[in-house]
N, C-alpha and C positions, 0 to 999 in steps of 0.2 A: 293899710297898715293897722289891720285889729285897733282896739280901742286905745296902745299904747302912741302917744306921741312921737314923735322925729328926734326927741331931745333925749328922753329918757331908754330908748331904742341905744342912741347912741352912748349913753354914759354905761348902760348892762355891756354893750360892744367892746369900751374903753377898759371898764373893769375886769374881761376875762381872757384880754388879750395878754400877750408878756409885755414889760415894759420897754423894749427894744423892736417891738411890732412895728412895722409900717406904715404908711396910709394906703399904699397898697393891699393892703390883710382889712385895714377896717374896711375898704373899699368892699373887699371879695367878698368880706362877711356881711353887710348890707345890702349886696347882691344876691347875696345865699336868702338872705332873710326876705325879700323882699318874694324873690321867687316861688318860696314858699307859699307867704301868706295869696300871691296870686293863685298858687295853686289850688289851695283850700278855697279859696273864692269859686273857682269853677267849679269842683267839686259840690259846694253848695249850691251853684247853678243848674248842677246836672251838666255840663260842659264835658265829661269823662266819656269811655270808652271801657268795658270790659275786655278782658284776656280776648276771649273769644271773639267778640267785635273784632278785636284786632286784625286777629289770627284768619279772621272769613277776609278784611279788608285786603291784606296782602298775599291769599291766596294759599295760605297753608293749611 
């Protein structure tokens, strides 16, 4: 979770949701973010796969 904490993740969360939101919606939004930041993780690992990589992997 990048440099920002669990606390302050969740107050940005709180503040840009509507005020009748869910805990389901903060949930999905926490998931959303989370997802991300693992993405960029691999990314920065070199964990990724070009178009092309792809595209030879599956055969087209």
């Amino acid at each position: 979770m990048k440099t920002e904490t669990l606390k302050s993740r969740l107050v940005d969360i709180a503040n840009r949701l509507p005020d009748e939101a869910t805990l389901e919606e903060v949930y999905a939004q926490l998931a959303l973010l989370n997802d991300i930041d693992m993405a960029e993780e691999e990314v920065r690992r070199g964990e990724t796969y070009t178009h092309q990589e792809v595209r030879q992997m599956v055969g087209v």
